[in-house]
C-alpha positions in Angstrom: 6.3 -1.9 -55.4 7.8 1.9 -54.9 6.8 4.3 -57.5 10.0 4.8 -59.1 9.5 1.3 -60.4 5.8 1.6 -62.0 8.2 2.6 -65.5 10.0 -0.6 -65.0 7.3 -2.5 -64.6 5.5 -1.5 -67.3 8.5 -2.1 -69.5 8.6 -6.0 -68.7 4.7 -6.1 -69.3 5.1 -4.6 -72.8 7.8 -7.3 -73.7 5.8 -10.0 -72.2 2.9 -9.1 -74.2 4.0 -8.1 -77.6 5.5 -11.7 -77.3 2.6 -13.7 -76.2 1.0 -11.8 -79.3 4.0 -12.3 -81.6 3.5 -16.1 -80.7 -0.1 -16.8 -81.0 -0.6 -14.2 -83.9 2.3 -14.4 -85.9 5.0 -11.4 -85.7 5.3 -10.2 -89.1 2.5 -7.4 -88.8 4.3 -5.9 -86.2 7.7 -6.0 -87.6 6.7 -3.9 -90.8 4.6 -1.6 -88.8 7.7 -0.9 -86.4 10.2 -0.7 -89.1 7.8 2.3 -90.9 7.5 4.3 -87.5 11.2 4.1 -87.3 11.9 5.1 -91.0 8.8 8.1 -91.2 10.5 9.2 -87.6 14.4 9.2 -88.8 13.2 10.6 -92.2 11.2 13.4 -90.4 14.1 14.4 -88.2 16.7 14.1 -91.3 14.2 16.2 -93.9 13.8 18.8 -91.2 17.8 19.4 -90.7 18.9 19.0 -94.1 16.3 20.9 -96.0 13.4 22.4 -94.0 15.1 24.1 -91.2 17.2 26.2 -93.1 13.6 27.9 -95.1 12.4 31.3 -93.9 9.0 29.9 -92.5 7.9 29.9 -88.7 8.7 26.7 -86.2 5.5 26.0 -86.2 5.2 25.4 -89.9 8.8 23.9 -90.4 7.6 21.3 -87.9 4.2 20.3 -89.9 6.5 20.5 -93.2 8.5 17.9 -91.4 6.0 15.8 -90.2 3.8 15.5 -93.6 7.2 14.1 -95.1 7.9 12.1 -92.1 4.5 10.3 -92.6 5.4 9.6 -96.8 8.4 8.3 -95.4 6.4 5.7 -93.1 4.1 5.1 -95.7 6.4 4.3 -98.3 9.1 2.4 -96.0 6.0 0.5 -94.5 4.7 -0.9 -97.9 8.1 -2.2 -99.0 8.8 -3.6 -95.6 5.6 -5.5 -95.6 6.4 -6.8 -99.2 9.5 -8.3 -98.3 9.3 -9.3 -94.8 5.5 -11.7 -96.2 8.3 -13.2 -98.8 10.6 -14.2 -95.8 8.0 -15.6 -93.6 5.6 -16.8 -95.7 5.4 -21.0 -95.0 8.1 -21.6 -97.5 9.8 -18.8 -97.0 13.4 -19.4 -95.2 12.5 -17.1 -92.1 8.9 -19.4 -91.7 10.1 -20.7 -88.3 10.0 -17.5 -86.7 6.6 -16.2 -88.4 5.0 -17.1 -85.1 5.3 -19.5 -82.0 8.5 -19.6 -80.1 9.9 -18.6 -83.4 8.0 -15.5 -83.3 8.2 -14.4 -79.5 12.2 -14.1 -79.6 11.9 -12.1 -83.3 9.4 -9.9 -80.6 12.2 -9.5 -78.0 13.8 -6.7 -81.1 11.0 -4.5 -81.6 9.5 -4.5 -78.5 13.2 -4.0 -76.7 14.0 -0.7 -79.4 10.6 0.2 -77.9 11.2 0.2 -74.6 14.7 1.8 -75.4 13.2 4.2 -77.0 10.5 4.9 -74.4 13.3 5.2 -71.9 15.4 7.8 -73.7 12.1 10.3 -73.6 11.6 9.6 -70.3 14.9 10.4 -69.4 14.1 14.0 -71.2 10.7 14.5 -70.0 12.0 13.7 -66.7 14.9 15.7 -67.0 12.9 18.7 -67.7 10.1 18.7 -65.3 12.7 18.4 -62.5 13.9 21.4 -63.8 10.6 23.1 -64.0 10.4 22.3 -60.6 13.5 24.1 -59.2 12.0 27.1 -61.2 9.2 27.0 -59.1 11.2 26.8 -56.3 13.6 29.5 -56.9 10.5 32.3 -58.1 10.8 35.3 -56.0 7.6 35.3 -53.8 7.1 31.3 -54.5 8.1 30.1 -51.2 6.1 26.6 -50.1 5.4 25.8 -46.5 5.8 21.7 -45.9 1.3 21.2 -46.0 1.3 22.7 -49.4 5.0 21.5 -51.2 4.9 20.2 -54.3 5.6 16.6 -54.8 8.3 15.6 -56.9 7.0 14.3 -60.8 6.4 10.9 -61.3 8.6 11.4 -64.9 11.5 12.2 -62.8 11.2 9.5 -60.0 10.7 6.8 -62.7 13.6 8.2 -64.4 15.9 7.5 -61.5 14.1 4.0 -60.9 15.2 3.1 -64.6 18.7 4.6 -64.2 19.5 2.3 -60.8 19.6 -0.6 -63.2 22.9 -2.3 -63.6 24.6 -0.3 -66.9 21.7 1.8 -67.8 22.6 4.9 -67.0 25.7 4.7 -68.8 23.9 2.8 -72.2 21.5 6.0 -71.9 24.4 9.0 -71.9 25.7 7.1 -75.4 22.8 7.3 -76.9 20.6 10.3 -75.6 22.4 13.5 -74.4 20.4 15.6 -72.9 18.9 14.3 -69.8 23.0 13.2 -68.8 23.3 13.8 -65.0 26.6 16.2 -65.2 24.4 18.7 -67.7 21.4 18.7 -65.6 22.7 18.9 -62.0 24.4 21.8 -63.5 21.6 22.9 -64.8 19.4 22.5 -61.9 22.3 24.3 -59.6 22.1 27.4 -62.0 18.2 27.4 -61.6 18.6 27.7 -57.9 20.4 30.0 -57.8 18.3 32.5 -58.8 17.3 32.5 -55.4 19.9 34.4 -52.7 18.3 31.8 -49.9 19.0 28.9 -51.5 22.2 29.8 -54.0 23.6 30.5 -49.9 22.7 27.0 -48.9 24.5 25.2 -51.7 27.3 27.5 -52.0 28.2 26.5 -48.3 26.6 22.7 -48.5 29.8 20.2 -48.1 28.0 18.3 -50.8 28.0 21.3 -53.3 30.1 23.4 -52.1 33.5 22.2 -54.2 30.5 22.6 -57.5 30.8 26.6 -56.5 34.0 26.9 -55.8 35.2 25.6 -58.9 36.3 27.8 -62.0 34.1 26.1 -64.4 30.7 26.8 -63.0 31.9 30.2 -61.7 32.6 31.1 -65.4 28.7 29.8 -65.9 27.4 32.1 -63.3 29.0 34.6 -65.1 28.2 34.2 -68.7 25.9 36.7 -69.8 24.1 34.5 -72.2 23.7 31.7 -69.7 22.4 33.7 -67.4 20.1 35.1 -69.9 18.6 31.9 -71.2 18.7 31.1 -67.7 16.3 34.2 -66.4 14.2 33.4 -70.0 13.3 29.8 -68.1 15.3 28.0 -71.3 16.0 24.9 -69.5 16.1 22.3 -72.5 18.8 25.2 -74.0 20.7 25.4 -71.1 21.0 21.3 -71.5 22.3 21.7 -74.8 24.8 24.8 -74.3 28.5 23.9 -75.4 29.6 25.8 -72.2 27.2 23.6 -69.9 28.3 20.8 -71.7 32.1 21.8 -71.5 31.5 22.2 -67.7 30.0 18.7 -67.7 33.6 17.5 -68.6 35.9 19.4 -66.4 37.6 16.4 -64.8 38.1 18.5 -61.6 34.0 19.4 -61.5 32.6 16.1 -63.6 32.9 13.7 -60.0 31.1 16.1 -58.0 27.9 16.3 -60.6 28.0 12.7 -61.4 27.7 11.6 -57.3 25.0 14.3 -56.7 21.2 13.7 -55.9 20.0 17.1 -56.3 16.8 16.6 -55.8 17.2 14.5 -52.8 19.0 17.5 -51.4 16.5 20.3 -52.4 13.6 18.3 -51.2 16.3 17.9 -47.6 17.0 21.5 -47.5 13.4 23.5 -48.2 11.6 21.0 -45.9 14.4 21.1 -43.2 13.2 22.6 -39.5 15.2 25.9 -39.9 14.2 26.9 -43.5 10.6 25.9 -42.6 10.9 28.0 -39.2 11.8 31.0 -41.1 9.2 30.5 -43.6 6.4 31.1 -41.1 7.9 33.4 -39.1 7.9 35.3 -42.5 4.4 34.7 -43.5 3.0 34.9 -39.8 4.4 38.8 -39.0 4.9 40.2 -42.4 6.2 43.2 -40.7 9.1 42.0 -38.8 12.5 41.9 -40.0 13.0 38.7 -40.8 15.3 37.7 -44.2 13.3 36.9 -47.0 14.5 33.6 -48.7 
């Protein structure tokens, strides 16, 4: 089993067991308890844009305000939920079939499916941002890594592409979570690197990359003074988010380009290959000699 599959994996064992549990211990307990963790969570998130966001009080305390009231919210969408769903299947009520056996292992297959759907779509994020973080590290001035000591690519990200080689999956997640969409963070990830002259040089002159430079779009991103600017600050998840990124994204002339592109793939390919290794230890072995810094 590869390691870009251990998410996958993982996945099919959660459904497989909240079902056998659903079947021998009934489902009900489960539904009610899902159902409040998805009201206290969409309540949180809507009390924090409609009326806590817009206080004069720090993040930090806008986001407690927001969870307190996200966890009434569960509280109070958890007790009614119980109430009703024991009414439906209780032994005579007209859901009883599916309180537990069979019945209940394919009323499972909902929550523990939004689950997974759920677990996914963070995933995608928290592996959209550490490969991020890692082209930050690579394109540091004075961070240069030799091939014994290079730092191996997160686990987040490599599940995240395991999960996104399914059939469909890829394209279900850009519907429903926007950030971690390829276009927006190859871009991303190419305006990271190039904060290095070395490897901005590469990719500029790549065949893979190079129509991504040459086209209008992301020119006008390398020279946009606040994108470049969030961009120095290390802003990754706003850089995701920027309308211009996102604009960018969608330039029909750039958008096939992004979508085709394994940018890790062909970071990992360039920074390990013989010449830039070559001219990293010739670097760090005669500090003296004239050698081009990367």
């Amino acid at each position: 089993m590869y390691a870009e599959h251990v998410f996958i994996l993982f996945a099919i064992l959660l459904i497989a067991g909240l079902g056998i549990h659903a079947w021998k211990n009934g489902v009900v307990g489960m539904l009610w308890g899902i159902i409040g963790a998805v009201g206290g969570i969409l309540g949180g998130v809507a009390l924090y844009h409609l009326l806590i966001a817009g206080l004069g009080l720090g993040f930090g305390v806008k986001l407690a305000l927001a969870f307190l009231g996200g966890l009434v919210i569960y509280l109070v969408v958890r007790a009614v939920a119980k109430a009703l769903l024991m009414s439906l299947f209780e032994p005579d009520g007209p859901l009883s079939f599916f309180a537990d056996g069979f019945g209940g292992f394919l009323v499972s297959l909902v929550p523990s499916l939004l689950t997974v759907a759920v677990l996914t779509a963070g995933l995608r994020i928290g592996g959209t941002l550490v490969d991020l973080r890692r082209f930050e590290l690579f394109s540091t001035p004075g961070r240069d890594f030799l091939a014994k000591n290079y730092p191996e690519r997160p686990l987040a990200a490599r599940w995240r592409d395991g999960v996104e080689e399914l059939p469909y999956v890829r394209d279900g997640l850009d519907i429903v979570e926007p950030i971690g969409r390829p276009a927006e963070r190859n871009l991303v990830g190419l305006l990271i690197l190039c904060k290095k002259p070395g490897i901005k040089r590469h990719f500029a002159e790549d065949p893979v990359t190079q129509p991504i430079f040459e086209s209008s779009a992301f020119q006008d991103l390398l020279a946009n003074e606040e994108i470049q600017d969030l961009n120095q600050k290390g802003e990754r998840l706003a850089l995701l988010r920027h309308p211009e990124v996102r604009s960018a994204a969608l330039d029909k002339s750039l958008r096939p380009y992004l979508l085709d592109l394994e940018l890790a793939k062909r970071v990992d390919e360039f920074l390990l290959s013989p010449g830039w290794q070559k001219l990293l230890e010739s670097y760090q072995r005669d500090p003296e000699d004239k050698v081009e810094a990367p």
